[in-house]
N, C-alpha and C positions, 0 to 999 in steps of 0.2 A: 958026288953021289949021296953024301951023308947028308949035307943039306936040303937034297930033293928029298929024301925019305922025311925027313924034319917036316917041310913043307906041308908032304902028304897027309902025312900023322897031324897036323894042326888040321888040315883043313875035314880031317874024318872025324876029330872030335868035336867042332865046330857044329859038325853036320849029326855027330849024335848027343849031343848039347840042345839044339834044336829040335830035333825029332823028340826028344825028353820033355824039353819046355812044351812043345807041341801036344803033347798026348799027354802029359800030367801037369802042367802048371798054366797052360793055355785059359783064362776064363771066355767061355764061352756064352754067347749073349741068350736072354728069356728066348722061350718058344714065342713066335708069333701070337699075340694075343694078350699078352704078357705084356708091361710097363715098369718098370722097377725107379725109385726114387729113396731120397732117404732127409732127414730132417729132425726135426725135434717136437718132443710132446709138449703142450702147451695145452690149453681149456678156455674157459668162459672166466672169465672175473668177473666179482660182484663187489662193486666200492661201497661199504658201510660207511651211513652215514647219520645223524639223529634231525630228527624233524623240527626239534625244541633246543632254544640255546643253555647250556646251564654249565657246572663242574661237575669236575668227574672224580665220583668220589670212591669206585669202584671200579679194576681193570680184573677181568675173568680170563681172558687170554691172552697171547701174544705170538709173534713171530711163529712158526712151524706146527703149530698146535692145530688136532683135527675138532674140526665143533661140528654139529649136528646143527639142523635145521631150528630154527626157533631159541637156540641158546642164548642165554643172556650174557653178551658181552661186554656189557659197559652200564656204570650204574650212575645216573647223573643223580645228583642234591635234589631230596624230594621234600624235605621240610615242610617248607613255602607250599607246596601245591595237597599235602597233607593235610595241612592245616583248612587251607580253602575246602579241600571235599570235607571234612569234617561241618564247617560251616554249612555248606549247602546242602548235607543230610539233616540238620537241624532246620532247616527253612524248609525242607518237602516235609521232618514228621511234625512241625509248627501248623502247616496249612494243610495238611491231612486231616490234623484234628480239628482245626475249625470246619472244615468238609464237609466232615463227620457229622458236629455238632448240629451243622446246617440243615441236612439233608436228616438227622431226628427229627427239626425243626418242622422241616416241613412235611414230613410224615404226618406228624401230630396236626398239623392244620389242615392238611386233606381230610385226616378223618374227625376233626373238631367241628371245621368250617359248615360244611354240607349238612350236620347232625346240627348244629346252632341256628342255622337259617330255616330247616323244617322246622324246628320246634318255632323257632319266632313267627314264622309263617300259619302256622298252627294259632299261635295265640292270635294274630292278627283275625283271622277267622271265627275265631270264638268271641273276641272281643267288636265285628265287626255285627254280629249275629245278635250279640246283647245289645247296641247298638240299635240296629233292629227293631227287635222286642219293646225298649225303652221308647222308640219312636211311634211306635204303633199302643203301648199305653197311654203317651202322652198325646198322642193324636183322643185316641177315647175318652180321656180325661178332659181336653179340651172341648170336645161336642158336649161330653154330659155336663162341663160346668156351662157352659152357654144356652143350655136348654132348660138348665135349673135356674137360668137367672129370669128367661121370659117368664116360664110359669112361674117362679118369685113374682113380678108383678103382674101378672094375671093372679096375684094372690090363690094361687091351685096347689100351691104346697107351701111346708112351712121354713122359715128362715133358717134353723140351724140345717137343714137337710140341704140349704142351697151353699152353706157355708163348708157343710162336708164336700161337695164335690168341690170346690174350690182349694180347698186343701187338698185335697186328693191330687188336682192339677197341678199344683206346687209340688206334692213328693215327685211327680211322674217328671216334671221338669227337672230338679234338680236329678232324679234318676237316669234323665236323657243327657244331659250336661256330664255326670261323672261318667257315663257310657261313650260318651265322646271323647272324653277327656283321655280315657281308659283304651281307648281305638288308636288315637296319634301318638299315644306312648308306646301301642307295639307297633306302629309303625316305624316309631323312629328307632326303636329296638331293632328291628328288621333291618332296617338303614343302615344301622352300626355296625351289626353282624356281615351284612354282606361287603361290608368292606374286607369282611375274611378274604375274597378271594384277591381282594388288591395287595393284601399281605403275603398270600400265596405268590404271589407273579413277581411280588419285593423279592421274599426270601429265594422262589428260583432267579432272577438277575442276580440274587447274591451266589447263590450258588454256582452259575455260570461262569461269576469272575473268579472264584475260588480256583474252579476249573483250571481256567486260563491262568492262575497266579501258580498252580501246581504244574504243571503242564511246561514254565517257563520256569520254575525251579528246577523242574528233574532235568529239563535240558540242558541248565548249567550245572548241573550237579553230572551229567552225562559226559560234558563237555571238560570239565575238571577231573573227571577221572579218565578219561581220556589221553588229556595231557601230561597227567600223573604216571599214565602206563605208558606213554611215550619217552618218558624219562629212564626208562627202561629198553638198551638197544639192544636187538635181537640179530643174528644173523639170519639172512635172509635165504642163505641155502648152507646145505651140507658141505666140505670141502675143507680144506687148507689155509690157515690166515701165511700168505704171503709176505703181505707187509700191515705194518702198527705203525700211526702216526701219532700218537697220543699216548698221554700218559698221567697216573693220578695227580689230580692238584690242578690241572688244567682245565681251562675255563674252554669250550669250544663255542661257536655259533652255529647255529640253523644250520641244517644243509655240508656244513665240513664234513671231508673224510678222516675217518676216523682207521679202519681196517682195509686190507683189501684181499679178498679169498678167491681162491680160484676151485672152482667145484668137481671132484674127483670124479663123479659121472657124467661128467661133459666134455670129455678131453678128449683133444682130434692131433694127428698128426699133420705140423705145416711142411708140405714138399714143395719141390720145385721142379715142372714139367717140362723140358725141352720143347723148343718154339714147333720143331718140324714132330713131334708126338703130343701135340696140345688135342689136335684135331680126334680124335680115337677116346679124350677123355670129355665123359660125358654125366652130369647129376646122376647120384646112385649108383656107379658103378659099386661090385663090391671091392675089396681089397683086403690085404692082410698085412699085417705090423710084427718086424721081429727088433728085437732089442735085444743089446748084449747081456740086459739081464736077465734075459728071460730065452736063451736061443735057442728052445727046444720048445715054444709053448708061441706059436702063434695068436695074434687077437685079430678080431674081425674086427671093417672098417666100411665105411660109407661114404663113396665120394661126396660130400654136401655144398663144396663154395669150389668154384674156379674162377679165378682174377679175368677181370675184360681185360688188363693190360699186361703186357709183357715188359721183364725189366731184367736185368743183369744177374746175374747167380750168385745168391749171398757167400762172400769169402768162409763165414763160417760153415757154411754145409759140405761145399762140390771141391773136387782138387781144382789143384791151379790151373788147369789148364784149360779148364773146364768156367772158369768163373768169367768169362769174355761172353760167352753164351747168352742169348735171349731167353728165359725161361718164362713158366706163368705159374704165382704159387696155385696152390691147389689144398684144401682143407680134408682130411682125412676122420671123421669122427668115429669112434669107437661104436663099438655095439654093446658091450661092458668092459667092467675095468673088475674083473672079481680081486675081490679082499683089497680093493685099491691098489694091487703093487706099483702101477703106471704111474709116477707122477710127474707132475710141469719138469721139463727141463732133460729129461733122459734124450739124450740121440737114437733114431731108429729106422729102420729101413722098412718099404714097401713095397709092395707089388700088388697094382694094378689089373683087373683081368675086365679087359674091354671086349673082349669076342664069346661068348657061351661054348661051354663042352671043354675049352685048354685046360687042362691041368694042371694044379698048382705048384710052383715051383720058388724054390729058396731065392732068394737077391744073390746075387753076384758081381763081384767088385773085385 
């Protein structure tokens, strides 16, 4: 009998043992609509790198350290490339100033040239005028000596009077002669001068390759500071240096990484979707991220990447019994990360809401 009561008495505590686990330690699964996952924070990395080979002769940060956007991380040997912009500021204000010089140049021969060739053209006309005058005295002088030499022998007038106009014809000749003479000297005055304008078309060709010799200065002098400011690495976004591969004294090449940050406003939760609840997640759903540091402070999330392939459930996420399972990872990206508390690496749970109107509910495990 004592042992039937034994019996009984096991099998009622049994039964309220269970009814207990039942209605207080039972977890119960999401409302319909609901998806729950859990995983790790992780982000976007950005592998610094320098575009110029040189040393480094400056290191600004390292491992753990947060940097700002545009921060200068790494300072390569600028000497060398100092020196050259130095040089190629001296060859752009070198050919500035002959430019310069040039373009007075030919200032002055615009308003020289045109003013030199009126006035020579001027004298040509004046000179062409006496010219003229001289021809048309020595024409008259001509008739009247030849009409004093017949009446000379028609004895009708007297000899010195036929001798004056004869002389007369000699001034007026030699008058016409210096009048000639005094015509092709402005013209070739004129001639000379208007070569001003072949001076003007010289000095602009000169000035055109000034142009082009300044122009092909500032470009290397563009080009060298350039390369000079490259010598200078920046981080390329805000966020967390991860990992540092370098260090002062070391000489790096083109293109090597240098740092690697991972960016605190870009950070997504990676989960893992059960094969038979893949179908229900869809781009954009929202979602919500709790972390045990934060277990009273939910962050909003964004479904943004779901895997085309299904694979095995990573040993580190899911229990063991659980890691047999077809899963699809699934990208979870933040909506913010205020004061950055989230960083790479914290474990955290989600909950997916695929159906509109369910109400949001804690993970359960």
């Amino acid at each position: 009998m004592k042992k039937i009561m034994l019996g009984l008495g096991a099998i009622v505590l049994s039964i309220v043992i269970v009814v207990i686990w039942w209605h207080f330690f039972r977890v119960l699964p999401l409302s319909d609509g609901l998806i729950q996952a859990n995983g790790r924070i992780e982000g976007d990395h950005y592998t610094v790198a320098g575009k110029v080979p040189g040393k480094i002769i400056k290191l600004m940060a390292r491992e753990g350290d947060s940097v700002e956007k545009e921060q200068i991380l790494v300072q390569l040997d600028d000497v060398q490339l100092k020196a050259k912009v130095e040089q190629a500021e001296s060859s752009v204000v070198a050919i500035d100033a002959q430019l310069e010089s040039a373009n007075t140049a030919l200032a002055s021969l615009e308003k020289q040239v045109p003013l030199q060739i009126e006035t020579a053209k001027s004298a040509v006309t004046r000179a062409e005028a006496m010219r003229l005058e001289s021809k048309a005295h020595l024409e008259q002088a001509d008739r009247d000596a030849r009409r004093f030499q017949i009446l000379l022998k028609e004895h009708t007038v007297a000899k010195h009077e036929t001798e004056q106009y004869q002389l007369a014809l000699k001034v007026a000749k030699a008058e016409y002669t210096t009048a000639l003479a005094a015509l092709n000297q402005m013209k070739k005055e004129l001639a000379q001068v208007e070569l001003g304008w072949d001076q003007i078309q010289v000095k602009k060709d000169e000035i055109n390759g000034l142009k082009a010799q300044c122009e092909y200065a500032r470009a290397v002098l563009k080009e060298v500071k350039s390369v000079l400011n490259d010598l200078a690495i920046h981080a390329p976004t805000s966020g967390i240096i991860t990992t540092r591969i370098v260090d002062v004294g070391e000489v790096v090449a083109a293109g090597s990484p240098l740092f690697d940050i991972v960016d605190l406003d870009r950070l997504y939760l990676k989960v893992y979707v059960p094969e038979k609840q893949i179908g229900k997640v869809r781009l954009g759903l929202p979602a919500r991220i709790y972390s045990d540091a934060f277990p009273d402070k939910p962050f909003s999330a964004t479904v943004r990447y779901i895997a085309s392939r299904a694979e095995f459930t990573p040993k580190e996420v899911q229990t063991p019994d659980e890691r047999v399972k077809l899963v699809y990872a699934v990208k979870l990206y933040l909506t913010e990360n205020p004061d950055h508390r989230l960083t790479p690496g914290l474990p955290a749970d989600a909950v997916i809401r695929w159906k509109e109107g369910v109400e949001w509910e804690k993970p359960r495990w």
